[in-house]
VOVOVO-379606 format. One line per field, with one value per residue (C-alpha): residue number from 0; residue in three letters; x, y, z. Coordinates in steps of 0.5 Angstrom, whole numbers, plus 500, padded with zeros to 3 digits. Layout:
% VOVOVO-379606
num <- [NUM:...]
residuo <- [ALA:...]
c1 <- [X:...]
c2 <- [Y:...]
c3 <- [Z:...]
***
This chain:
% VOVOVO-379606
num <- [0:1:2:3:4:5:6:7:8:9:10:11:12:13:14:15:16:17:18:19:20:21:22:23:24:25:26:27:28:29:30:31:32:33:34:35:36:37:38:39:40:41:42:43:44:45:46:47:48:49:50:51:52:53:54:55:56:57:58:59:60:61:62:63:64:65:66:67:68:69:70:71:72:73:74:75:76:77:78:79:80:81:82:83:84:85:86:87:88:89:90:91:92:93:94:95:96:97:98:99:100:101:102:103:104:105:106:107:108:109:110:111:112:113:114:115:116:117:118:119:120:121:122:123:124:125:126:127:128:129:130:131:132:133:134:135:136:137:138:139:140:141:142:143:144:145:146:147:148:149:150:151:152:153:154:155:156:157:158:159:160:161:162:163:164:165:166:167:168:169:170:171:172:173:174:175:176:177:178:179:180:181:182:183:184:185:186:187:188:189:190:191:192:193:194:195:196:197:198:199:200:201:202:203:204:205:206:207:208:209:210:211:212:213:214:215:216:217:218:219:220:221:222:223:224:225:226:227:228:229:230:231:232:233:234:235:236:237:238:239:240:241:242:243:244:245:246:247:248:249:250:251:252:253:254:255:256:257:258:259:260:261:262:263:264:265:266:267:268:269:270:271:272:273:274:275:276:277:278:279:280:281:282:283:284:285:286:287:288:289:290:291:292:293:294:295:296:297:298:299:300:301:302:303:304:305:306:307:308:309:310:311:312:313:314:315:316:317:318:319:320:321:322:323:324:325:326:327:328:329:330:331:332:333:334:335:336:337:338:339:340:341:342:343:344:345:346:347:348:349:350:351:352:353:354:355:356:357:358:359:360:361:362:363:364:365:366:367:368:369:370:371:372:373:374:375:376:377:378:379:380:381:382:383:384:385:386:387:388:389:390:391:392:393:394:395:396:397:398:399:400:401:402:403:404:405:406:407:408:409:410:411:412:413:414:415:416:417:418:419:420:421:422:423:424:425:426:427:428:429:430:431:432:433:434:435:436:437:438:439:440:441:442:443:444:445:446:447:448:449:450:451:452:453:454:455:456:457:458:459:460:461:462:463:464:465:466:467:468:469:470:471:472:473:474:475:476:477:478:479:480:481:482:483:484:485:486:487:488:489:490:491:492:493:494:495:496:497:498:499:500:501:502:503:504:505:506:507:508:509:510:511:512:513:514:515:516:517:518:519:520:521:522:523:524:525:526:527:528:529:530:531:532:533:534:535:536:537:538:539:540:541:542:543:544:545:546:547:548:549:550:551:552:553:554:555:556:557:558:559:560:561:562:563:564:565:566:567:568:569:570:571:572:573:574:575:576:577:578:579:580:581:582:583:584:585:586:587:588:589:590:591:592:593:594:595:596:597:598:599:600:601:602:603:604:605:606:607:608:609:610:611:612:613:614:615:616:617:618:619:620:621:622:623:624:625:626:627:628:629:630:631:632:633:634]
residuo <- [UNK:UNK:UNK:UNK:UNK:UNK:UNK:UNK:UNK:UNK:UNK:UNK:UNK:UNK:UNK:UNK:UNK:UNK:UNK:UNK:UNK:UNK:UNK:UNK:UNK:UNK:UNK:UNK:UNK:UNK:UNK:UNK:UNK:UNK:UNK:UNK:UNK:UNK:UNK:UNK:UNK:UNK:UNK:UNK:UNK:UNK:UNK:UNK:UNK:UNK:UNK:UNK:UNK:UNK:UNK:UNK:UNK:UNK:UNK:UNK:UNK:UNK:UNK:UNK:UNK:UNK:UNK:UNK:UNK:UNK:UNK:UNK:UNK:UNK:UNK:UNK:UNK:UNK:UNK:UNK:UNK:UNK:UNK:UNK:UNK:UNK:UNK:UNK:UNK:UNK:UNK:UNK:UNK:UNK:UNK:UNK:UNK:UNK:UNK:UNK:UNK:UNK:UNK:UNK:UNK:UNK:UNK:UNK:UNK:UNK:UNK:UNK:UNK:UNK:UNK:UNK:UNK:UNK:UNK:UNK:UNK:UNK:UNK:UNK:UNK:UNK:UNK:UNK:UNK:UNK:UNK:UNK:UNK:UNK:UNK:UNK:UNK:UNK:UNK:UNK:UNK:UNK:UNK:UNK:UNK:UNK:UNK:UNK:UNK:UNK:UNK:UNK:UNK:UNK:UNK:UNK:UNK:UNK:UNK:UNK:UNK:UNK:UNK:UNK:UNK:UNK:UNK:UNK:UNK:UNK:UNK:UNK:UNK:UNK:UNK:UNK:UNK:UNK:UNK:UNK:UNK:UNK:UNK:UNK:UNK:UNK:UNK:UNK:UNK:UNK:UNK:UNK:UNK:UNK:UNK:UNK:UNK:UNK:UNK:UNK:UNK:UNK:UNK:UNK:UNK:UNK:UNK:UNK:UNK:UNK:UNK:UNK:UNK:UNK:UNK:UNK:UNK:UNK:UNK:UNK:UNK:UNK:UNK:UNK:UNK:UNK:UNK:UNK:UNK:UNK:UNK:UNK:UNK:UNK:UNK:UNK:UNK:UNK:UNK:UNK:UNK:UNK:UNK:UNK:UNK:UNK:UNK:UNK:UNK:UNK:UNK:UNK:UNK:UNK:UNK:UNK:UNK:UNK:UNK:UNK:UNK:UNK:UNK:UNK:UNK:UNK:UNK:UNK:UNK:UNK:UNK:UNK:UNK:UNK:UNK:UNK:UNK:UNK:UNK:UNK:UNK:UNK:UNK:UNK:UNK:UNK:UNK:UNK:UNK:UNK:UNK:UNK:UNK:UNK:UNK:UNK:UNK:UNK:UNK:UNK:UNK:UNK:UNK:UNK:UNK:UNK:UNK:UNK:UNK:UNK:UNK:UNK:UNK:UNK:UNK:UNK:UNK:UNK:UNK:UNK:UNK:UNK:UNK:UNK:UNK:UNK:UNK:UNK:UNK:UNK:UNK:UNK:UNK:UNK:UNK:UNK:UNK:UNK:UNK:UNK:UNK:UNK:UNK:UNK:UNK:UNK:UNK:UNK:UNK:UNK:UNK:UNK:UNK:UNK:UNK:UNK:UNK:UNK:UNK:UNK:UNK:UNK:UNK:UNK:UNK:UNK:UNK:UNK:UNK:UNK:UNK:UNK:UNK:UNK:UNK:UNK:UNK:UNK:UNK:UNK:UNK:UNK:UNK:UNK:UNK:UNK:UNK:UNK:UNK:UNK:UNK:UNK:UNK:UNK:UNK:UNK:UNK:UNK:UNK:UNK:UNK:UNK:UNK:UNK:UNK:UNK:UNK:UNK:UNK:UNK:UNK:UNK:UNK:UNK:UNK:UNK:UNK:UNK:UNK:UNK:UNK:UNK:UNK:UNK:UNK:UNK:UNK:UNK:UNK:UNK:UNK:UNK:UNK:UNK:UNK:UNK:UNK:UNK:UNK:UNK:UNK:UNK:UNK:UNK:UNK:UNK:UNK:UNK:UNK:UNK:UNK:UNK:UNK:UNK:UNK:UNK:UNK:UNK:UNK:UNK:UNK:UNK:UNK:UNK:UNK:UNK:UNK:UNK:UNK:UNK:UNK:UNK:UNK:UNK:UNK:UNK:UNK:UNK:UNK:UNK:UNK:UNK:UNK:UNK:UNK:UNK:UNK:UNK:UNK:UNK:UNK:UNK:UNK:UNK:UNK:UNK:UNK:UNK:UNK:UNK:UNK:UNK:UNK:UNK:UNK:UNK:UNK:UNK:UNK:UNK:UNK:UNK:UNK:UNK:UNK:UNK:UNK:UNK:UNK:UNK:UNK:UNK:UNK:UNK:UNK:UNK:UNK:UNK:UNK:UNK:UNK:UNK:UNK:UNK:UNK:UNK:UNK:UNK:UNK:UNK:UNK:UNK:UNK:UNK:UNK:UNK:UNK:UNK:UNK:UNK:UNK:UNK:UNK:UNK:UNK:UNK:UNK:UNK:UNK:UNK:UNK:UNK:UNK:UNK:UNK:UNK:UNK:UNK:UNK:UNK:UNK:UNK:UNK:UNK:UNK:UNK:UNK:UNK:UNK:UNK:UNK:UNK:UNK:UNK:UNK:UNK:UNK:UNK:UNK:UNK:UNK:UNK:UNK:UNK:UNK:UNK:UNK:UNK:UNK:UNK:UNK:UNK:UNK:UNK:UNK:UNK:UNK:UNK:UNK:UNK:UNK:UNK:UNK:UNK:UNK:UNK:UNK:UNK:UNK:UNK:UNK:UNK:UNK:UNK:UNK:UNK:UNK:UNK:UNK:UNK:UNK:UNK:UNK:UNK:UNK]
c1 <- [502:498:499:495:493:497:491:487:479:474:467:463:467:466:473:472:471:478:481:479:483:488:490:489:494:498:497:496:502:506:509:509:514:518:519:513:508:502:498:490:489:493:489:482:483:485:478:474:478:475:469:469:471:465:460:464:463:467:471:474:479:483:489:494:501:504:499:502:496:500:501:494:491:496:494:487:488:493:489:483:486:489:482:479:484:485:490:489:490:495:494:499:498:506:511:515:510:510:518:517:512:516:524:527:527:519:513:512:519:518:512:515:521:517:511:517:512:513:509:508:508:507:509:504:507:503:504:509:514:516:520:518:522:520:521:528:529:527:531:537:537:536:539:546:545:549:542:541:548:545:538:542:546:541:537:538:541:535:531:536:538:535:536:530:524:524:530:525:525:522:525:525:521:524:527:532:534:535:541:536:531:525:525:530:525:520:522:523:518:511:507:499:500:504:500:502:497:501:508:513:517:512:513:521:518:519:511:508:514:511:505:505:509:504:498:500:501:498:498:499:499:501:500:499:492:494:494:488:485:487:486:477:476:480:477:471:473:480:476:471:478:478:484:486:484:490:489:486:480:482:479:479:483:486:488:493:493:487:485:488:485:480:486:489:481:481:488:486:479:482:483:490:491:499:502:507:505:500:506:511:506:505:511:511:505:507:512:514:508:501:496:497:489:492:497:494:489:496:498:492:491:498:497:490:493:498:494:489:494:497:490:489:496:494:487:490:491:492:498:498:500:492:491:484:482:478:473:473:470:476:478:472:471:478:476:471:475:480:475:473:479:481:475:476:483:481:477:482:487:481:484:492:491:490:495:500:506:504:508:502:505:505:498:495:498:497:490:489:492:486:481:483:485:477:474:477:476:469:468:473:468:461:457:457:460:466:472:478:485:493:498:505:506:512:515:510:504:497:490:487:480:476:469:465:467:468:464:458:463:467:461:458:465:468:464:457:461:462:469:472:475:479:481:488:491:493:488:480:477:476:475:472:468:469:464:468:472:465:462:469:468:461:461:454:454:460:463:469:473:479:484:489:496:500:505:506:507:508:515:518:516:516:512:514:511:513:509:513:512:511:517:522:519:526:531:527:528:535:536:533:537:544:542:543:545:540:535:530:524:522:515:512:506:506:513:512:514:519:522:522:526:531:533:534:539:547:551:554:547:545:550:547:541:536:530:524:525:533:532:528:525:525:534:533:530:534:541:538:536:544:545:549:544:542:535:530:525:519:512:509:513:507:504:508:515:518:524:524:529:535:533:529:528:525:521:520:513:514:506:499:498:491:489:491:485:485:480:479:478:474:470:469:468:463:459:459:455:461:467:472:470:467:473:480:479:478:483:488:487:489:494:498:497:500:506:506:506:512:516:514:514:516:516:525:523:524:524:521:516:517:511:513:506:505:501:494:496:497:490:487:491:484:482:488:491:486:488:495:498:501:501:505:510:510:515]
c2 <- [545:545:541:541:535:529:529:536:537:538:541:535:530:529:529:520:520:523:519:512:514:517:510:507:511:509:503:500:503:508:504:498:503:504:497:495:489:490:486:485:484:491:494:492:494:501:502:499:504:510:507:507:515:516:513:514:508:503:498:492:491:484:482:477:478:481:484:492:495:501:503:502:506:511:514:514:517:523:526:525:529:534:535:536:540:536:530:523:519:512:509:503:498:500:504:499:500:508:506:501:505:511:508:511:504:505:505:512:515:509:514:520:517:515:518:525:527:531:528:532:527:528:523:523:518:516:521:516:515:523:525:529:534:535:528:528:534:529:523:527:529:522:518:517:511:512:512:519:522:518:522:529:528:528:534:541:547:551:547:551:555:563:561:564:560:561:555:550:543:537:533:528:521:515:513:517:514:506:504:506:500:500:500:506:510:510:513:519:519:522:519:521:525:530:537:539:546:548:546:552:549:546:552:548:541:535:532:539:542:535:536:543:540:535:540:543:537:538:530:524:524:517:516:508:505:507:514:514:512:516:522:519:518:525:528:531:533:536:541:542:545:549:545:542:535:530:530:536:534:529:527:519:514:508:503:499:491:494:488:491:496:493:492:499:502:497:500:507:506:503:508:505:506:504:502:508:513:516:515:520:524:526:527:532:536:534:540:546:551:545:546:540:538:537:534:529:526:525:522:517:517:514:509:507:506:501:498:497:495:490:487:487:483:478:477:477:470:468:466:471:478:481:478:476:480:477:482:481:485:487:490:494:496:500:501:506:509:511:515:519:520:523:527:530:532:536:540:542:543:549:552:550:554:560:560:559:555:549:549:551:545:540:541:542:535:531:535:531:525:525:526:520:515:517:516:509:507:508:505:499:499:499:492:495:492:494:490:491:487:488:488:490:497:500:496:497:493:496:497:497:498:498:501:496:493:497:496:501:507:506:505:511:516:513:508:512:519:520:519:514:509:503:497:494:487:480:476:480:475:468:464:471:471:478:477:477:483:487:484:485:493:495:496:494:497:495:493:487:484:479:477:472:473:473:468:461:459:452:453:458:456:449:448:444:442:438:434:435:436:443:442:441:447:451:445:444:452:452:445:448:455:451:447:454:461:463:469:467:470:467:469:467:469:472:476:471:466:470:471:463:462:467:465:458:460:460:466:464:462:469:472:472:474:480:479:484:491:490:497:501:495:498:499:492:490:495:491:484:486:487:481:484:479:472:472:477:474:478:477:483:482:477:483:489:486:487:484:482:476:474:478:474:465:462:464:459:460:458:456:457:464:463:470:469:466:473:478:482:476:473:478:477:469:470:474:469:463:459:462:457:458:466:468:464:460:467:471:464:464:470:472:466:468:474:470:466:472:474:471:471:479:479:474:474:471:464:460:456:455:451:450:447:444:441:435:439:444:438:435:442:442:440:448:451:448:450:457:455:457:450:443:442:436:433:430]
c3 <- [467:462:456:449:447:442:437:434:435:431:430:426:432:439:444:445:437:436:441:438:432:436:439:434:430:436:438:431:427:431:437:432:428:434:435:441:439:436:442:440:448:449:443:446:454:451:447:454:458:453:453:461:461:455:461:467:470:474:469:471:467:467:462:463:464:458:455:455:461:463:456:454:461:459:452:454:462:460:453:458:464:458:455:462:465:471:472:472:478:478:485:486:491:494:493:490:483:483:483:477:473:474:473:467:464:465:461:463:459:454:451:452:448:442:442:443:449:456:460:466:472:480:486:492:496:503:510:513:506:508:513:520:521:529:530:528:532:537:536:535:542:544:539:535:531:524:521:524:520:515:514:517:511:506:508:503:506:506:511:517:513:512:504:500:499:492:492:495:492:494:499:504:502:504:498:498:505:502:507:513:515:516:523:524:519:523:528:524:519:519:524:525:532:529:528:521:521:528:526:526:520:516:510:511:511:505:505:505:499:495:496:493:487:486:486:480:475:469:467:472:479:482:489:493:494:502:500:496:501:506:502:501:509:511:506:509:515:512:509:514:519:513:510:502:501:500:493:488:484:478:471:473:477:475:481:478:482:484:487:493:494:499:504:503:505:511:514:513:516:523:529:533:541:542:549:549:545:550:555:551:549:557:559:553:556:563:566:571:570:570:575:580:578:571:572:577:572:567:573:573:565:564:570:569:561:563:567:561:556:561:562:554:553:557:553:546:543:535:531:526:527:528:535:537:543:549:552:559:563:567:560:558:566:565:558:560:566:561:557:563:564:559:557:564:562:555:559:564:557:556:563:562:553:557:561:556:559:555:547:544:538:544:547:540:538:545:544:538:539:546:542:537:544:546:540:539:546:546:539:544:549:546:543:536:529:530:529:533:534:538:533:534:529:529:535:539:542:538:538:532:532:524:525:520:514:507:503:504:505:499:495:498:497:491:486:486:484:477:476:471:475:472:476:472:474:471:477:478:477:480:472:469:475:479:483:490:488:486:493:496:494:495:487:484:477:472:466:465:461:461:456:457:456:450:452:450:457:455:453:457:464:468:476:480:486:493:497:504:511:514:519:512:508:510:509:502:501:502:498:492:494:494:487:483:485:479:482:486:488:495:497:504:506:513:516:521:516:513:519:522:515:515:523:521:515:516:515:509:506:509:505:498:500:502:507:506:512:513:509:504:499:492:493:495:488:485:487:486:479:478:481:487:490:488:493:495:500:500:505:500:493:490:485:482:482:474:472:466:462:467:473:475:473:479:484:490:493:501:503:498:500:505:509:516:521:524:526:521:515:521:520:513:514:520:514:509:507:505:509:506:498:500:503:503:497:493:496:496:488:487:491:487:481:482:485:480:475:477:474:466:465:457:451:454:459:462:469:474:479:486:491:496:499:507:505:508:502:497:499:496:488:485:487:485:479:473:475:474:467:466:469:475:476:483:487]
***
């Protein structure tokens, strides 16, 4: 939908000459006159920003908690994507972000109020976050939980119906299922095996409608950095199979808590081999009609695939939930039978195709998946720099393989196009120094900044500090928890600490409080924001949760945030002159100074921090403390 622009053109001026007076207009007089802050710090990011759309560069834009950054993208991102007829892209680190910046009570309907916009904004949340139609169909017939009724219920008539097409409307993402959990969800949601382009209902399916939806937005497209990525990995190969890109072509992309992004490109560059995926795909293809050969060699690959998946448990050892793996060569011996294997039954799949008694939507999908599991395989198998690790996915035992590190493909297919690209968050730097994000990146060419926050943390926020053994963190969390039933962020570092506290409460304590993945996460901030709930536990809430003045007045940070001793930071270390001060100190620093940020969001708000310390954590406060707004009170 194409939109005009808040500001007119002239000829004696260029687009960005405009723009400046525009937001300064904005920014200085107009939302002032509405009841918004003048925030210098505001005012000087909004500029930096159309400096970087003038030169199209990469911008690291770093400005304290409070300082009014999504309004000072805005402005700029949406006359941009006006003047070039292309939409802007806001990448969020979740879905939980994409929910706060598009909430009612957002920053987004904040300007459409006062400014009397229409700001035509699209979701484009990742794959997994829609429902699949043909993996209900097939839990349905194996599943009666009340979680099935539930998502049955919220499916619009014309999905089965004979409805035109023209009442389509989009549905089907995870939100709109809170009650489910995370577990149910993913039984039924999109999964990487599924095949799309062969799928009979696809013109009926929820992810597909969204996608046409938001391919027509006129100024914003916000979508997660796991989707962005997603979408510059695939995007190459999606066109070559004559298919859309995941994303349309856009003006300039702003990555909100764009520290993240690094993670997000690891997740999507990574090839997975699951422990029963392949068992209930053969079962899938393996029916009344096969030739025997065919089915002889299913026969094989399934137990020669559990043989290898047997061999591979026994040799997975760590305690984070990546498991370093030892390649013994019984392993990688088996390794590569599976891939004989499984290229002998591709080429036997020529024959089976022709004779028609496969489901052709079945075979395309197993054929996919086979052509995936053998060239992760192979990857597996050979002495390269690929880095691969077991962890449990969806329930399920996993083998996760990343081909190399990031940092040369990202800048390759993202930092050396030409696009504005614009990293906004409160904690890029390490004191004004952003070398380990640019590094992290592969960015070799950038401008940066840093404004501090507004706020006078000296009179708003108290950080205590407990020097305590690590087998009492929980009696000290659930001490501090019964002192006050005040809201309270509680933050682990890890799922599996999250999950050891939470076993270690009673059902009275566990009454007022809620645990990340009991279900849908942005509902359960929504009723802890009501106050439904006294205590949100969350192992993923250390950036983006916003909950301004008495919603929130303490947050309780179980352990300082370190990366886990697993493969993949590993890697990163064995790369590193100085491991500890090159990888773990950094990414400790930042991650804490986003949890802290949690908790002073506007010039309303007050509380207090509390960092329960093991007494190895306490030795190292001389690292972490300067990066701390105030000072901390030990006991």
């Amino acid at each position: 939908m194409k939109q005009t622009l808040p500001f007119a053109l002239s000829k004696d001026r260029s687009f960005f000459e405009s723009l400046g007076d525009w937001m300064g207009d904005v920014l200085y007089d107009e939302l002032p006159e509405k009841g918004f802050e003048c925030r210098d710090e505001q005012i000087y990011m909004a500029y930096q920003i159309e400096k970087s759309l003038k030169e199209k560069s990469v911008l690291f834009a770093e400005a304290g908690v409070g300082t009014g950054k999504t309004i000072a993208y805005l402005l700029p991102a949406i006359s941009y994507a006006r003047y070039t007829g292309k939409p802007a892209l806001i990448s969020c680190a979740d879905e939980t972000l994409i929910d706060q910046l598009v909430k009612k009570e957002g920053d987004i309907q904040k300007l459409q109020d006062t400014l009397g916009w229409n700001i035509d904004v699209r979701l484009a949340k990742s794959r997994d976050q829609y429902l699949c139609l043909k993996r209900l169909e097939h839990e349905q017939k194996t599943n009666d939980d009340d979680f099935i009724e539930q998502i049955e219920d919220g499916i619009p008539d014309f999905v089965y119906g004979h409805q035109s097409l023209q009442a389509v409307f989009p549905y089907g993402e995870r939100s709109a299922f809170p009650d489910v959990s995370d577990e149910d969800w993913q039984k039924v949601n999109y999964h990487p095996i599924q095949q799309c382009a062969v799928c009979d209902i696809r013109n009926r399916c929820g992810q597909t409608i969204h996608r046409q939806n938001y391919r027509e937005a006129g100024d914003l497209i916000i979508c997660s950095h796991d989707f962005l990525m997603e979408h510059i990995w695939t995007k190459e190969s999606r066109v070559r199979e004559g298919q859309m890109p995941l994303l349309p072509e856009v003006s300039m992309i702003v990555l909100d808590e764009g520290h993240l992004l690094e993670f997000a490109a690891q997740r999507a560059l990574t090839y997975e081999v699951q422990s029963q995926t392949l068992v209930s795909l053969i079962d899938r293809v393996a029916q009344d009609g096969v030739r025997e050969r065919t089915l002889r060699l299913l026969e094989t690959l399934q137990d020669t695939h559990d043989d290898f998946f047997k061999e591979l448990l026994v040799h997975a050892h760590g305690d984070a939930e990546r498991l370093h793996i030892t390649k013994t060569d019984l392993v990688l011996q088996i390794g590569k039978e599976l891939v004989k294997l499984v290229e002998q039954i591709l080429e036997e799949f020529v024959f089976e195709s022709e004779l028609y008694t496969i489901d052709e939507y079945d075979l395309r999908m197993v054929e996919e998946y086979l052509e995936q599991y053998v060239f992760s395989l192979q990857l597996f198998v050979q002495n390269g720099d690929a880095v691969d690790w077991v962890e449990e996915k969806d329930g399920l035992e996993t083998l996760v393989i990343m081909p190399r590190l990031v940092t040369d493909i990202l800048n390759e297919k993202l930092f050396t196009s030409k696009l504005p690209v614009v990293f906004s968050s409160a904690t890029l730097s390490i004191n004004k120094d952003f070398t380990y994000i640019s590094d992290a990146l592969g960015i070799d060419k950038y401008h940066s900044f840093s404004v501090a926050s507004p706020f006078d943390y000296a009179e708003v926020m108290k950080i205590y500090g407990y020097s305590i053994e690590s087998a009492t963190k929980a009696q000290k969390a659930r001490e501090l928890l019964a002192q006050s039933n005040e809201p309270t962020l509680l933050l682990f570092k890890s799922k599996q600490d999250m999950i050891s506290f939470e076993n270690s409460l009673t059902v009275e304590e566990r009454l007022s409080m809620a645990c990340e993945g009991e279900r849908e996460l942005s509902s359960i901030v929504r009723d802890f924001q009501a106050g439904e709930i006294s205590t949100l536990c969350s192992y993923h809430l250390w950036e983006g949760l916003d909950l301004p003045a008495e919603a929130l007045t303490r947050v309780i940070i179980y352990d300082l945030p370190f990366p886990p001793h697993d493969p993949l930071f590993d890697a990163k270390r064995k790369f590193s002159n100085d491991p500890f001060n090159e990888v773990d100190l950094p990414f400790m620093l930042l991650r804490l100074q986003q949890g802290i940020g949690r908790l002073i969001r506007t010039s309303a708000d007050h509380g207090s921090i509390h960092l329960l310390l093991s007494d190895d954590e306490k030795q190292l406060s001389d690292s972490f403390t300067h990066v701390l707004p105030v000072e901390v009170t030990w006991s």
